[in-house]
C-alpha positions in Angstrom: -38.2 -2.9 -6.9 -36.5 -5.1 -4.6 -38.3 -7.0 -2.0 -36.8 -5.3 1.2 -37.9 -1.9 -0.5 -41.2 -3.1 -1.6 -41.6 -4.2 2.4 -40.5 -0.9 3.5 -42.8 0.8 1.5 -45.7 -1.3 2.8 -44.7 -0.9 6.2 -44.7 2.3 6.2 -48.2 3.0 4.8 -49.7 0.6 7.4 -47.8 2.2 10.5 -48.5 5.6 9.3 -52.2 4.9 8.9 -52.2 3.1 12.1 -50.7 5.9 13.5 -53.5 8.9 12.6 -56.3 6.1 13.4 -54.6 5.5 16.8 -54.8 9.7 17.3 -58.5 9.5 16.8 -59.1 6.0 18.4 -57.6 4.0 21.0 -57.2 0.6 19.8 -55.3 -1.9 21.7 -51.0 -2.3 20.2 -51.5 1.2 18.4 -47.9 1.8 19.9 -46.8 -0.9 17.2 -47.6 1.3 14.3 -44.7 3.7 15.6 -42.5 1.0 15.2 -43.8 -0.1 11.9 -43.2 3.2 10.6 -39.9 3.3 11.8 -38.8 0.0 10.9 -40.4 1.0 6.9 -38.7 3.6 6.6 -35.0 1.9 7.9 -35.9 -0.9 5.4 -36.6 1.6 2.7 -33.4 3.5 3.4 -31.1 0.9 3.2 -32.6 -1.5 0.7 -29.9 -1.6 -2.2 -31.2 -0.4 -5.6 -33.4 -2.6 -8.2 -31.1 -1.8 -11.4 -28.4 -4.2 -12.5 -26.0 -1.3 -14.2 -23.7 0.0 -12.2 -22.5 3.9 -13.1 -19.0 5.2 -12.4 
């Protein structure tokens, strides 16, 4: 796993957990978690892939 993936991934998890704690409770820069989650999943998408073989 590549490290763009790997910060995607983790990203992700925190904006989307920031995002169902911020429906619950109002914390101050809960906005920033939609932007996390968004920015996660854009790094996840176009992180290349982790194998070194190439197929045809």
């Amino acid at each position: 796993m590549n490290w763009a993936r790997l910060a995607g991934a983790g990203l992700f998890a925190v904006g989307f957990i920031g995002y169902v704690v911020g429906v619950y409770v109002e914390y101050p820069g809960r906005a920033f978690s939609i932007t996390a989650t968004i920015v996660g999943i854009a790094l996840v998408a176009i992180a290349g892939r982790s194998d070194s073989g190439e197929s045809v």
